[in-house]
C-alpha positions as CSV (number, residue, x, y, z in Angstrom):
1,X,83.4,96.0,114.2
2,X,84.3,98.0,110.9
3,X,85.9,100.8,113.1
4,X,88.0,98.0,114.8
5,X,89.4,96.7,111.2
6,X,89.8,100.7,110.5
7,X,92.3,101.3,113.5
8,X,93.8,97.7,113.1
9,X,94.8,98.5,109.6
10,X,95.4,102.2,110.7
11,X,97.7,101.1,113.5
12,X,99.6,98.3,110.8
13,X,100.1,100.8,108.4
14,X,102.0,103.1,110.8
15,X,104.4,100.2,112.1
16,X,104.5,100.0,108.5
17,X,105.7,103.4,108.0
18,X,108.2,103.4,111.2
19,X,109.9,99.9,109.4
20,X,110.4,101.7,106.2
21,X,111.9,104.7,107.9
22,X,114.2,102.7,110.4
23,X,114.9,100.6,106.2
24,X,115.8,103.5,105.1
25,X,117.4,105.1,107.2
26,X,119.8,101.3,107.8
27,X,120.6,101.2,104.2
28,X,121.1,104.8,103.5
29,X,124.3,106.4,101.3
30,X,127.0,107.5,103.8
31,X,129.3,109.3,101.1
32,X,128.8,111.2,98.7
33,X,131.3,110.6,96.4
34,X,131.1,113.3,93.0
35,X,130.6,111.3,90.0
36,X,129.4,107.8,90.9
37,X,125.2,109.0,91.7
38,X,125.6,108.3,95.0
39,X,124.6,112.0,96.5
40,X,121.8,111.5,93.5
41,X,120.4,108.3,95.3
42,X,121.7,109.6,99.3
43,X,119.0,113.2,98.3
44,X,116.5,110.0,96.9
45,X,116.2,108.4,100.1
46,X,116.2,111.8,102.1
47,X,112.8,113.0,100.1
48,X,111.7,109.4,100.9
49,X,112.3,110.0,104.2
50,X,110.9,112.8,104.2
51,X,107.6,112.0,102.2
52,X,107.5,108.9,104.9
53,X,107.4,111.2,107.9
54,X,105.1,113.6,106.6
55,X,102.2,111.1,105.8
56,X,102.8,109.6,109.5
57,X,101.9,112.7,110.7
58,X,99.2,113.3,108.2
59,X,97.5,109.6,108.0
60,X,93.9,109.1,109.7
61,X,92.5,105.6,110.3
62,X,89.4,106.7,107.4
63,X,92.6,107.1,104.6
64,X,91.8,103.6,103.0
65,X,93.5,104.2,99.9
66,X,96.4,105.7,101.9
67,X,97.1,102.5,103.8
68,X,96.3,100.5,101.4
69,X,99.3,102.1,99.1
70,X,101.6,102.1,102.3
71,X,101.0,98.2,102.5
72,X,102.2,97.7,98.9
73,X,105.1,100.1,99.0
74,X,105.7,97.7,102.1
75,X,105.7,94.9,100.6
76,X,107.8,95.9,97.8
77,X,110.8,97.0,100.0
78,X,110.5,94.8,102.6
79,X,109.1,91.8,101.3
80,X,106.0,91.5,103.4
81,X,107.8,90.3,106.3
């Protein structure tokens, strides 16, 4: 029962992780225009991506604290929907 809670969270936390990246990815910069930040925030959202990817490759369904802090990132950006 406790392993089916671990993989149902497991499993959440990487849909999680793909809406965040397909977020991202929707709302990105598409210039880079010198002088107004924007290739500051467009190399922002690329490490995010980045970081994103990497612990969807690197997340197990026993990283608790993991998924936990993927659910609240979540709901910050996306608003728990």
């Amino acid at each position: 029962m406790a392993e089916d809670k671990q993989n149902a969270a497991y499993e959440n936390a990487l849909r999680q992780l793909n809406e965040l990246i397909v977020h991202l990815r929707s709302s990105g910069e598409v210039s880079c225009a010198v002088g107004q930040g924007q290739c500051a925030v467009a190399e922002q959202e690329d490490l995010m991506l980045i970081r994103l990817a990497d612990l969807k490759i690197d997340l197990r369904p026993n990283d608790e604290k993991a998924i936990a802090d993927i659910d609240r990132f979540y709901r910050c950006h996306l608003g728990g929907k």
